[in-house]
OpenMM code with the backbone's topology and positions (N, CA, C; nanometers):
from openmm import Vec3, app, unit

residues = "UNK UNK UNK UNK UNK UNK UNK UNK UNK UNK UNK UNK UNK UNK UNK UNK UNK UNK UNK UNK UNK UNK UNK UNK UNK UNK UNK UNK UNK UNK UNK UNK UNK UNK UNK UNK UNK UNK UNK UNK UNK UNK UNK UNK UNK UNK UNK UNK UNK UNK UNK UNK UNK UNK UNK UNK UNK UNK UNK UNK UNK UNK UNK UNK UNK UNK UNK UNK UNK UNK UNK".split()
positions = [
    Vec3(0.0857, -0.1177, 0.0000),
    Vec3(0.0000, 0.0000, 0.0000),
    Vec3(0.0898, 0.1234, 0.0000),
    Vec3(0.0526, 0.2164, -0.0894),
    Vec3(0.1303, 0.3296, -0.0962),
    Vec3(0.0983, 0.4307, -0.0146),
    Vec3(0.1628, 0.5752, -0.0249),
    Vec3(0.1285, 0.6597, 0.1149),
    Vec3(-0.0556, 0.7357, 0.1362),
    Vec3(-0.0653, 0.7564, 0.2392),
    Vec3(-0.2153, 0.8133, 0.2492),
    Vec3(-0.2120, 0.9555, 0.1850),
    Vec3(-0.2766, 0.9966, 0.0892),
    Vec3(-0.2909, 1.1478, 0.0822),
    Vec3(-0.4746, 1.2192, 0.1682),
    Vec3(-0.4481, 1.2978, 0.1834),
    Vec3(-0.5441, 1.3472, 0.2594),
    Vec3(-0.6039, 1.5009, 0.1983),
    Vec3(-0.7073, 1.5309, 0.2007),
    Vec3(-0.7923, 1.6729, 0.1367),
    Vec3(-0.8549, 1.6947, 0.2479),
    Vec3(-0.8497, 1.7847, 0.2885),
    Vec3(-0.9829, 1.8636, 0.3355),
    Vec3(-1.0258, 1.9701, 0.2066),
    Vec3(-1.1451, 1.9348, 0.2242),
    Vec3(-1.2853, 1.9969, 0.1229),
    Vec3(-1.3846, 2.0766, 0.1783),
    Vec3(-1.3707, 2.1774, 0.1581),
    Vec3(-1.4553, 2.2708, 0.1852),
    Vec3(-1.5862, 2.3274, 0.1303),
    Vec3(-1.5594, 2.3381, 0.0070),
    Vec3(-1.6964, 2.3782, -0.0728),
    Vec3(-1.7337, 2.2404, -0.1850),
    Vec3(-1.8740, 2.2271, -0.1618),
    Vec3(-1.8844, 2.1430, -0.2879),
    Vec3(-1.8481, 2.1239, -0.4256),
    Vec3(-1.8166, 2.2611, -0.4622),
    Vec3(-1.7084, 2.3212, -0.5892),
    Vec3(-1.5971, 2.2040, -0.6159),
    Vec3(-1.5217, 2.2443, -0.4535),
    Vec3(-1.3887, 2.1266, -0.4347),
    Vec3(-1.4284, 1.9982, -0.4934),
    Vec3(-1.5550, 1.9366, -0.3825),
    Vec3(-1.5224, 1.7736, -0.3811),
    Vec3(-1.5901, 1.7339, -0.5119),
    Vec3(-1.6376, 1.8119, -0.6232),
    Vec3(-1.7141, 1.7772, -0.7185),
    Vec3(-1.5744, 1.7527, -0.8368),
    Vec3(-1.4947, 1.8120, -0.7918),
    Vec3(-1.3955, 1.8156, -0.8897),
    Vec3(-1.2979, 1.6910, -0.8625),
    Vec3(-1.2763, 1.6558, -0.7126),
    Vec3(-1.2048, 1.5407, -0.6769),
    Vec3(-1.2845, 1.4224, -0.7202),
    Vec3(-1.4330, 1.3993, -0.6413),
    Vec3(-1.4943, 1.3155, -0.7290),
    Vec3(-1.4763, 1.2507, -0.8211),
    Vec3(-1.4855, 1.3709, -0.9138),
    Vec3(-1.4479, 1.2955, -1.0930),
    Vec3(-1.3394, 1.2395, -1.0839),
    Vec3(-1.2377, 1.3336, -1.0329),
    Vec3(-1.0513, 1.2721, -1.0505),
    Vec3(-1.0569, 1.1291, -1.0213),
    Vec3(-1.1507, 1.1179, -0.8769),
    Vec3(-1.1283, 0.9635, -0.8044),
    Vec3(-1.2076, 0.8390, -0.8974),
    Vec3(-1.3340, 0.8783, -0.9486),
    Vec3(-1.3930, 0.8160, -1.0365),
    Vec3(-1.3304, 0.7755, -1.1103),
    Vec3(-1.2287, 0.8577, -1.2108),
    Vec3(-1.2090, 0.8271, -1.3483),
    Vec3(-1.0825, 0.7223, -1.3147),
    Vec3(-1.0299, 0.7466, -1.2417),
    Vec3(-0.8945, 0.6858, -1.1843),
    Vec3(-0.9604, 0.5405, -1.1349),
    Vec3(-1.0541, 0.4852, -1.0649),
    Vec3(-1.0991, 0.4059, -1.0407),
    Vec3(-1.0967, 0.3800, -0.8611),
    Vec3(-1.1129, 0.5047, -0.7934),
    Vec3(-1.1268, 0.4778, -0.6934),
    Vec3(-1.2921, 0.4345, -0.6067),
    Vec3(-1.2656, 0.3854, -0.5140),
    Vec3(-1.3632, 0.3186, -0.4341),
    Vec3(-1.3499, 0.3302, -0.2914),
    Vec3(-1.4482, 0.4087, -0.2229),
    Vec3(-1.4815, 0.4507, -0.0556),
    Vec3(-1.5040, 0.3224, -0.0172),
    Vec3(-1.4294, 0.2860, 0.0796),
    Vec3(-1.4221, 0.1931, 0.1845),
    Vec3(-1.4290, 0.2021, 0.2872),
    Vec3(-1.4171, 0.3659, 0.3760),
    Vec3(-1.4986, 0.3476, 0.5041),
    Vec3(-1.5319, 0.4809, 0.5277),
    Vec3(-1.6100, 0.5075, 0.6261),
    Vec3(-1.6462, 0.6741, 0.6504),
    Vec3(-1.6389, 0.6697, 0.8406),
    Vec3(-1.6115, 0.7511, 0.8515),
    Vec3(-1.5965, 0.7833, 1.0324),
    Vec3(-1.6363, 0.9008, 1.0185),
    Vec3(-1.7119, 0.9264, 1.1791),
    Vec3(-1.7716, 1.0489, 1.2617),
    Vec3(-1.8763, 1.0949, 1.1452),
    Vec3(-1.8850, 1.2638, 1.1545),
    Vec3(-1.9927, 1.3643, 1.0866),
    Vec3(-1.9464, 1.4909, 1.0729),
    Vec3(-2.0218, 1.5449, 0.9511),
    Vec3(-1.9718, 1.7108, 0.9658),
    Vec3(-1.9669, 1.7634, 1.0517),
    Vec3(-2.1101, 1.7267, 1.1704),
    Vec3(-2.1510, 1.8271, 1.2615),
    Vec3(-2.0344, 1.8302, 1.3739),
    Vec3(-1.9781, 1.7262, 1.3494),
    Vec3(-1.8637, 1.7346, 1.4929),
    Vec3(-1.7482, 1.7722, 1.4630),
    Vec3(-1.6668, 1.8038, 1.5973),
    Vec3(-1.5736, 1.8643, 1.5334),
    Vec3(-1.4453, 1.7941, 1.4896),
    Vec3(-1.4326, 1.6590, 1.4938),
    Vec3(-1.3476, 1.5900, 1.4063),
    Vec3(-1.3984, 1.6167, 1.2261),
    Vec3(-1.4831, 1.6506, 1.1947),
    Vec3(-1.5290, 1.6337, 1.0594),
    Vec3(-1.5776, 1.4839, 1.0035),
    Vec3(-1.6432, 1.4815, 0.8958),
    Vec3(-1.6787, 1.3710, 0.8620),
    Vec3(-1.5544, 1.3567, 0.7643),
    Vec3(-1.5275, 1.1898, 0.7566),
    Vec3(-1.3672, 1.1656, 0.7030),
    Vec3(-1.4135, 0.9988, 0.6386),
    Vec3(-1.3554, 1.0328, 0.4889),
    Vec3(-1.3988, 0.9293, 0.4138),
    Vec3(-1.2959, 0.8778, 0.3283),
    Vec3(-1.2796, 0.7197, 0.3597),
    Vec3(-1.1158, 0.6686, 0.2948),
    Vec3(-1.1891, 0.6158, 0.1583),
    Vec3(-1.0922, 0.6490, 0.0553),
    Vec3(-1.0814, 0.6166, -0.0511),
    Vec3(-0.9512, 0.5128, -0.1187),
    Vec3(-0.9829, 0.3980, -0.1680),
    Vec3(-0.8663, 0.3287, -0.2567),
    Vec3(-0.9015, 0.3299, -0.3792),
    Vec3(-0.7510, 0.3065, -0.4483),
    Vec3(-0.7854, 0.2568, -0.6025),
    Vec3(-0.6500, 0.2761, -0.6501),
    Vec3(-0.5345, 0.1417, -0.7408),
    Vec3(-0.4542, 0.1110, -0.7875),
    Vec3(-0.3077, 0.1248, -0.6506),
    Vec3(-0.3974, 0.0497, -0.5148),
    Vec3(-0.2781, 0.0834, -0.4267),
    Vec3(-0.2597, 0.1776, -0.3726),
    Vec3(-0.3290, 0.3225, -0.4331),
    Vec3(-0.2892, 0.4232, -0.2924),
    Vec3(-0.4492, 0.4430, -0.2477),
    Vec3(-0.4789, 0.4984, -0.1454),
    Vec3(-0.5115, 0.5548, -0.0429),
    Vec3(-0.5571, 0.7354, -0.0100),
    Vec3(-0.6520, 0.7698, -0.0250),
    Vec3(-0.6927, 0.8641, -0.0093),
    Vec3(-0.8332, 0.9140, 0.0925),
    Vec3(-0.7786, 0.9916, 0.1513),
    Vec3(-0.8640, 1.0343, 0.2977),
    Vec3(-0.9255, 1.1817, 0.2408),
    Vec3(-1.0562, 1.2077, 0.2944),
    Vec3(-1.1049, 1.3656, 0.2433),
    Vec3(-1.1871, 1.3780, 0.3390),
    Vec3(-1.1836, 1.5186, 0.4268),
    Vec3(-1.2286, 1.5518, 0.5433),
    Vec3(-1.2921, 1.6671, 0.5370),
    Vec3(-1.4129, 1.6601, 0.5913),
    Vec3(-1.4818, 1.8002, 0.5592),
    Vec3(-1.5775, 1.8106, 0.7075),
    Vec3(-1.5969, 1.9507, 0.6681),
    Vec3(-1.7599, 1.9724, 0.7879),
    Vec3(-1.8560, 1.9917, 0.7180),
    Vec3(-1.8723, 2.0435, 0.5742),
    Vec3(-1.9689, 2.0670, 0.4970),
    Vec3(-2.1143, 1.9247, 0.4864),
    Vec3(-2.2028, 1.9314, 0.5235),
    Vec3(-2.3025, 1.8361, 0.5251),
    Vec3(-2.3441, 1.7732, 0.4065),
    Vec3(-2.3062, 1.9249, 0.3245),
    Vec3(-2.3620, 1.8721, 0.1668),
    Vec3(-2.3026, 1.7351, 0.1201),
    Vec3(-2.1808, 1.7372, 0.1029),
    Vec3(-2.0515, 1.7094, 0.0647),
    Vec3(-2.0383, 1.5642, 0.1379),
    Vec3(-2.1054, 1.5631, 0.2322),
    Vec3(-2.1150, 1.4198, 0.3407),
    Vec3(-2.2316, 1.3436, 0.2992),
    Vec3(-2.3067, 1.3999, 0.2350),
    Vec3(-2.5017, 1.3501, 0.2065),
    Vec3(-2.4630, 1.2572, 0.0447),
    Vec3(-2.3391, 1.3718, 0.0195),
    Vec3(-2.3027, 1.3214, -0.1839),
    Vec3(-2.2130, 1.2221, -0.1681),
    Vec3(-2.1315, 1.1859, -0.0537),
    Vec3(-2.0258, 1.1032, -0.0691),
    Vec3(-2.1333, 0.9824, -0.0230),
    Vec3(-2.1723, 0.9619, 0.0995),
    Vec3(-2.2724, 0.8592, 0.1267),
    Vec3(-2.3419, 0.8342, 0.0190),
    Vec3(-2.4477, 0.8868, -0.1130),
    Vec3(-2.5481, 0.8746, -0.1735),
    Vec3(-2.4988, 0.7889, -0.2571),
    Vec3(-2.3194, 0.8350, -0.2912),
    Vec3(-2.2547, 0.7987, -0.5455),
    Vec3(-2.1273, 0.7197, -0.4234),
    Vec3(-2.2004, 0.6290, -0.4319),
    Vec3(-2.0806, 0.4434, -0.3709),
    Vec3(-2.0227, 0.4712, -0.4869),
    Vec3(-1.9054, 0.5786, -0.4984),
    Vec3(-1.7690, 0.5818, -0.6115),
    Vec3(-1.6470, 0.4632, -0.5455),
] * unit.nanometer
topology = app.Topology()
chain = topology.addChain("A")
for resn in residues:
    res = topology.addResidue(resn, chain)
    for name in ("N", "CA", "C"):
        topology.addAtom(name, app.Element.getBySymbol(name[0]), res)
């Protein structure tokens, strides 16, 4: 497994654009911890071809879209 990269995302602007990146690349969410509302943020791991990607937000929107599109 290669190294973790990590985003915090702030506006839906952001994660709409990572989204695609992770999509097209062939990534796949494998776990989600906590919620926006708290103050760890809601934090959602992503794999695909071996690495590892984490994206952390407080935005609710952004937490409702990652739960809904199983990318």
């Amino acid at each position: 497994m290669k190294d973790l990269h990590h985003r915090i995302i702030l506006t839906i602007d952001e994660w709409l654009i990572l989204k695609s990146a992770l999509t097209e690349k062939g990534y796949k969410r494998f776990q989600t911890q906590y919620d926006a509302g708290l103050e760890e943020g809601f934090h959602a791991w992503f794999i695909g071809n071996g690495n590892r990607v984490e994206v952390i937000t407080h935005n609710p929107e952004i937490q409702r879209d990652i739960i809904k599109n199983d990318i």
